[in-house]
C-alpha positions as CSV (number, residue, x, y, z in Angstrom):
1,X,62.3,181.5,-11.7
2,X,63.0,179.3,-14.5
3,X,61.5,176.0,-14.9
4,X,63.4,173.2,-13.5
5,X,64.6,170.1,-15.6
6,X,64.2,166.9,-13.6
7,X,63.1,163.7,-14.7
8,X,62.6,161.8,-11.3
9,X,61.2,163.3,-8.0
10,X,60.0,162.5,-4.6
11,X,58.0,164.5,-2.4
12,X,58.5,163.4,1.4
13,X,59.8,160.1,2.4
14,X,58.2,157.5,1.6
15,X,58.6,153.9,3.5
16,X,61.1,151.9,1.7
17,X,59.2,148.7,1.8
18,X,56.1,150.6,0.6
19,X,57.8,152.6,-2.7
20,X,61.0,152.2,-3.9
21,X,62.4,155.7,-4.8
22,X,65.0,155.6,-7.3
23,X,68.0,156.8,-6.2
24,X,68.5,159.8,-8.3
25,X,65.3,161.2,-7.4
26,X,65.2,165.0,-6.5
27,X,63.6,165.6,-2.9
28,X,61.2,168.3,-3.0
29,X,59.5,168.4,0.4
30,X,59.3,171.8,1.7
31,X,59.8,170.3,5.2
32,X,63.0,169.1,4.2
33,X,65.5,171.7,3.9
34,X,67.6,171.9,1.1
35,X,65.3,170.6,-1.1
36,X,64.1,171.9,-5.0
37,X,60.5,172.9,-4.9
38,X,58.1,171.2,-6.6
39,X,56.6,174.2,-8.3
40,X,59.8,174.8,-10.3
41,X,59.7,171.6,-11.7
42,X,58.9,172.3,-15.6
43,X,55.6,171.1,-16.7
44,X,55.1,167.6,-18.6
45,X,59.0,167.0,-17.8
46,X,58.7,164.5,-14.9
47,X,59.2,160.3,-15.8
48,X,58.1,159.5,-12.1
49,X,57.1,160.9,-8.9
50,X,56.8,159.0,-5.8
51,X,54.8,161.3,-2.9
52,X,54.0,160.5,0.8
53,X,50.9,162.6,0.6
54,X,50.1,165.2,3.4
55,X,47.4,164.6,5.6
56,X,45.3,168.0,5.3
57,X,43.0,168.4,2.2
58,X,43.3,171.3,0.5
59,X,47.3,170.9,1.0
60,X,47.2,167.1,-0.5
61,X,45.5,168.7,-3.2
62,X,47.7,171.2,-4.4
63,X,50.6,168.8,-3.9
64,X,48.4,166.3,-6.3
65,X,48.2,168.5,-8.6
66,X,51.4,169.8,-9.2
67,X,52.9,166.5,-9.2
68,X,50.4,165.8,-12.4
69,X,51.3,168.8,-13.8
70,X,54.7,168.6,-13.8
71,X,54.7,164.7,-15.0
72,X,54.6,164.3,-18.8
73,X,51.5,162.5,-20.3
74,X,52.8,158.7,-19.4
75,X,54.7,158.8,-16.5
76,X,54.3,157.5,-13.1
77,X,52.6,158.9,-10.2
78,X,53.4,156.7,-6.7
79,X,51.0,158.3,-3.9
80,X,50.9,156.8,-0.6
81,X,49.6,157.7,3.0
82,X,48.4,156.2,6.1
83,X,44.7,155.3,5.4
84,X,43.3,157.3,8.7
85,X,45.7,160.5,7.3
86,X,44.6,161.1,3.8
87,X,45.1,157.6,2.3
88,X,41.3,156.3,1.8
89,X,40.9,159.8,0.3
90,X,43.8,159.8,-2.7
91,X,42.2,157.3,-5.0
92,X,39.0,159.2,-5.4
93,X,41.0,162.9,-5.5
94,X,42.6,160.9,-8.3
95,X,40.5,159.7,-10.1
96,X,38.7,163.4,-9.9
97,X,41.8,164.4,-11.6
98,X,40.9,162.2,-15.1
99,X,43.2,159.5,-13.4
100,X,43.4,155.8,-13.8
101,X,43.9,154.6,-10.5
102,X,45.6,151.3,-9.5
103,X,45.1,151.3,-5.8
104,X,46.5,148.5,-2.9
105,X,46.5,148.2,0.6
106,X,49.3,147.7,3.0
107,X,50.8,148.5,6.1
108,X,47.8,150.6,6.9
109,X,48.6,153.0,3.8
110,X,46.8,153.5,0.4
111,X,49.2,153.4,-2.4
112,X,47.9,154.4,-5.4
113,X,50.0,154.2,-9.1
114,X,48.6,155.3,-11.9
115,X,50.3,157.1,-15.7
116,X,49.5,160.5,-16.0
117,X,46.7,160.3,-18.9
118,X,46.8,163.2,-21.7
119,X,44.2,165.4,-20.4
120,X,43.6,165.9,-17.0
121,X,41.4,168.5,-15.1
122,X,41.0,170.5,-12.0
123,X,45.1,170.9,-11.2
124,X,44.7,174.4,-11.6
125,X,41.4,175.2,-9.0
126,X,43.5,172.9,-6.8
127,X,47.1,174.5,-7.0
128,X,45.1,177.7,-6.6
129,X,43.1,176.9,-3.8
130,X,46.4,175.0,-2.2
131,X,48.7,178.1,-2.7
132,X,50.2,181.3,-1.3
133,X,47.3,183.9,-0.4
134,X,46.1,186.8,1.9
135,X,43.5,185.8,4.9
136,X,41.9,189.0,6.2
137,X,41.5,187.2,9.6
138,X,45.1,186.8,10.4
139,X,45.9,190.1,7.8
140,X,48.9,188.1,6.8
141,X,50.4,186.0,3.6
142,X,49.4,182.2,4.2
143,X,49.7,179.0,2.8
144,X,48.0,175.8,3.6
145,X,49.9,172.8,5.4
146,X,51.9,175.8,7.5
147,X,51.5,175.4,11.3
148,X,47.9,177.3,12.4
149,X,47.8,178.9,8.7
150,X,44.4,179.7,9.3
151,X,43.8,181.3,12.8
152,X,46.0,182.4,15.5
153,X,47.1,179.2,17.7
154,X,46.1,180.0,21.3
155,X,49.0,179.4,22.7
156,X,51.1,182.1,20.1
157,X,47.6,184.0,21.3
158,X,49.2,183.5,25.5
159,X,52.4,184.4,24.5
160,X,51.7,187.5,23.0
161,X,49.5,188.4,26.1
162,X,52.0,187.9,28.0
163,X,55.6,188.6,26.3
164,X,56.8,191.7,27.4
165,X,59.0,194.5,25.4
166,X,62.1,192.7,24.5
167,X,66.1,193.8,23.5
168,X,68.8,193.1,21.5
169,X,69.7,190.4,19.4
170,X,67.3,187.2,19.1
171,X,65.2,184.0,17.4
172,X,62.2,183.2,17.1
173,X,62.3,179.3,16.4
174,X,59.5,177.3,14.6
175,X,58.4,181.0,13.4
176,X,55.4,179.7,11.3
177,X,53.7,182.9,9.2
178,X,56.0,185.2,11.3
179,X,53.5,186.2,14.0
180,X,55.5,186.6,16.6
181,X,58.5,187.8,14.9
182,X,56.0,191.0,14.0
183,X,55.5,191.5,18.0
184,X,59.1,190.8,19.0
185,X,60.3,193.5,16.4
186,X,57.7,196.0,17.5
187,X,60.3,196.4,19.9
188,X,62.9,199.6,18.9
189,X,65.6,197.7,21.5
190,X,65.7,194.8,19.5
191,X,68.7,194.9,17.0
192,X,68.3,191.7,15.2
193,X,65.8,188.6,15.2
194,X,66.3,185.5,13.8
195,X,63.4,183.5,11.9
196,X,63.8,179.9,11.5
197,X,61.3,176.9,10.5
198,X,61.9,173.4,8.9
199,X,59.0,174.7,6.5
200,X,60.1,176.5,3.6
201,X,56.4,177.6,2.9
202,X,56.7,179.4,6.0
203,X,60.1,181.1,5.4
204,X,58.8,182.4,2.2
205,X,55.6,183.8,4.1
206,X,57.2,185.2,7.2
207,X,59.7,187.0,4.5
208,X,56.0,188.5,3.3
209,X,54.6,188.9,6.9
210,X,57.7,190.6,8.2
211,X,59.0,194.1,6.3
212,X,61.8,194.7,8.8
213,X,65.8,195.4,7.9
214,X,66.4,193.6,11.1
215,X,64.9,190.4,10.4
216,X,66.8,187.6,8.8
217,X,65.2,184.1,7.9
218,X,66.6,180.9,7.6
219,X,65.6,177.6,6.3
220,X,66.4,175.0,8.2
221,X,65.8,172.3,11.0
222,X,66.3,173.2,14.4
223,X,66.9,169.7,15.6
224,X,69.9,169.1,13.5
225,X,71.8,172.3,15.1
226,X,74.2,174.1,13.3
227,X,72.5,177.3,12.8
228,X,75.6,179.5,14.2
229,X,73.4,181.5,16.8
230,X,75.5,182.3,19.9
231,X,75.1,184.8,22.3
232,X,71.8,185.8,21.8
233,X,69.6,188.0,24.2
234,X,66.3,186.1,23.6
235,X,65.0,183.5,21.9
236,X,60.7,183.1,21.5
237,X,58.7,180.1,20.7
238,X,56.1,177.7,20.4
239,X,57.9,174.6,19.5
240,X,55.7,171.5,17.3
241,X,55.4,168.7,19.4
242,X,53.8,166.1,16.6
243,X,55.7,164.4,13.7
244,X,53.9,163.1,11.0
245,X,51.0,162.6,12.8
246,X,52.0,161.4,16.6
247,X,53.0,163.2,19.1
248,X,56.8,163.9,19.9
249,X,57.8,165.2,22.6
250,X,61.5,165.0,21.4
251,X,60.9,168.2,19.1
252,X,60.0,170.6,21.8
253,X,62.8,169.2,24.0
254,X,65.6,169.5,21.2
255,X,63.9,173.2,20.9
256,X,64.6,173.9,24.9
257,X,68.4,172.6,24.1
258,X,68.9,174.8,21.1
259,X,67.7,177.9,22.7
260,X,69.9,177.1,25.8
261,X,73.0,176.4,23.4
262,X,72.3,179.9,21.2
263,X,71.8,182.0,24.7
264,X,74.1,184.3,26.5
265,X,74.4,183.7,30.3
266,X,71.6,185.7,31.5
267,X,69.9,185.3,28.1
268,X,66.1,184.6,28.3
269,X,64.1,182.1,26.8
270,X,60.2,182.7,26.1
271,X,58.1,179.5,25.5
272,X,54.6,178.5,25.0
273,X,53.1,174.8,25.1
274,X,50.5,172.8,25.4
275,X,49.9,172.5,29.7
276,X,50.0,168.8,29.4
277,X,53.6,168.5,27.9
278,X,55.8,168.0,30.4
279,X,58.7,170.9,29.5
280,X,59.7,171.8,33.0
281,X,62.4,169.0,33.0
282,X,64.6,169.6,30.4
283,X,64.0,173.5,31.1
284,X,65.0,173.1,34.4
285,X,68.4,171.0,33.4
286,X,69.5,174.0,30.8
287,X,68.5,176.9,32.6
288,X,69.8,179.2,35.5
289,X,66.0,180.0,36.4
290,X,62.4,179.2,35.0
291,X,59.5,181.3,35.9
292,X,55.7,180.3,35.0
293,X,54.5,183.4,33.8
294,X,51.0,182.3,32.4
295,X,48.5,179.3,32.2
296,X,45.1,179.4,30.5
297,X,42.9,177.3,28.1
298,X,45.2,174.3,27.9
299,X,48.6,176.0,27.1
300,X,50.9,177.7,29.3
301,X,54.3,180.7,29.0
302,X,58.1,179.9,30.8
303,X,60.4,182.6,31.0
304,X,63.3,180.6,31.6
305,X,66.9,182.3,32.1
306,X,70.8,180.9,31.1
């Protein structure tokens, strides 16, 4: 792909009363759908970049990093985050950089501004160490700052114990790396599946993960609806239930209402979840019938049916 020409970007959103974006700045967040990505962004060609910095490490890095790469020698780097999510961190990653840090407090963040000095060192350890690779654990494509990009989550881990041989046409929503896509489609019943996440990383792994003519992936947020699915057979997940940091128990409940909305009447739904969010409520309201099928280690599987 060919380098892109921008001149402003912004990675995330930032609080307005902590960095004022300009308004022609290009969003590229990959948990924003829609949005460029920050590693086509031609290198030295940036004038600003304003970034709500992720909370992980080795994924703040790599986002660092690019961002100083792709900024021409004088421009401006913004990077902000909650001080107790990566923020008493950034000025010191920074500075490690061959930055000149002007750092402030406020609001509980740590906003750092600096100009991108002439030489700086380290981005490319960083955007290595922060990219796409292959984890002989998992035996799978990864990428830091995916859901569980490191391990199996235990609760994918009780779903797949406990999922049985599935048919037709279906979605697996919030598909991460593409995990349990890989089981679903070991299925020779199923005729189509479905992968979507609000991640593009993710997208762009599963599409490595999963070598199947009838998988189709799809970047996008789940929440917002509008992902023409109707009249599906199944749908599987394991729906996020934080947001930026604090728990939401919104997500997983807009999850339950999708699946129910994209289902055929006698359609199933298979679900896995932490044991102490409290599901059975809104999965009771949108299905026919909801069966426990599974509960150990903290997480528990519904089988719920339109």
């Amino acid at each position: 792909m060919s380098p892109m020409p921008v001149s402003e970007a912004v990675y995330g959103i930032p609080p307005l009363e902590l960095a004022a974006v300009p308004d022609g700045a290009v969003q590229v967040s990959p948990l924003i759908p829609g949005s460029a990505r920050l590693e086509d962004v031609a290198p030295e060609s940036l004038e600003r970049l304003d970034v709500l910095a992720p909370a992980g490490t080795i994924e703040r890095r790599y986002v660092l990093a690019l961002g100083l790469k792709a900024l021409r020698p004088g421009g401006r780097l913004t990077a902000l985050a909650p001080k107790d999510r990566g923020g008493s961190r950034l000025a010191k990653e920074l500075t490690g950089f061959g930055c000149t840090v002007h750092e402030k407090a406020r609001r509980h963040h740590r906003i750092c501004v600096l100009a991108r000095p002439d030489l700086v060192n380290g981005l490319d350890d960083a955007i290595h160490e922060g990219g796409p690779r292959h984890i002989e654990n998992l035996a799978l494509c990864t990428q830091a700052g995916i859901f569980s990009y490191d391990r199996l989550d235990p609760g994918t881990a009780l779903l797949l114990a406990n999922l049985p041989p599935l048919a037709g046409s279906g979605a697996d929503f919030g598909c991460g790396l593409g995990i349990l896509a890989r089981a679903v489609l070991a299925s020779p019943k199923v005729t189509s599946l479905t992968l979507v996440d609000i991640d593009r990383r993710a997208i762009e792994m599963a599409a490595r993960n999963v070598h199947d003519s009838r998988a189709a992936l799809r970047w996008a947020d789940i929440r917002a609806g509008g992902l023409g699915l109707a009249r599906l057979d199944f749908v599987v997940m394991n729906p996020p239930f934080h947001d930026g940091g604090a728990e939401d128990q919104a997500l997983g409940q807009a999850f339950i209402a999708r699946a129910a909305e994209s289902l055929r009447p006698g359609g199933s739904l298979w679900l896995t979840a932490n044991t102490h969010l409290p599901y059975e409520a809104p999965l009771n309201a949108a299905f026919k019938s909801v069966a426990l099928k599974a509960s150990a280690g903290g997480y528990k599987v519904y089988e719920a049916r339109r």
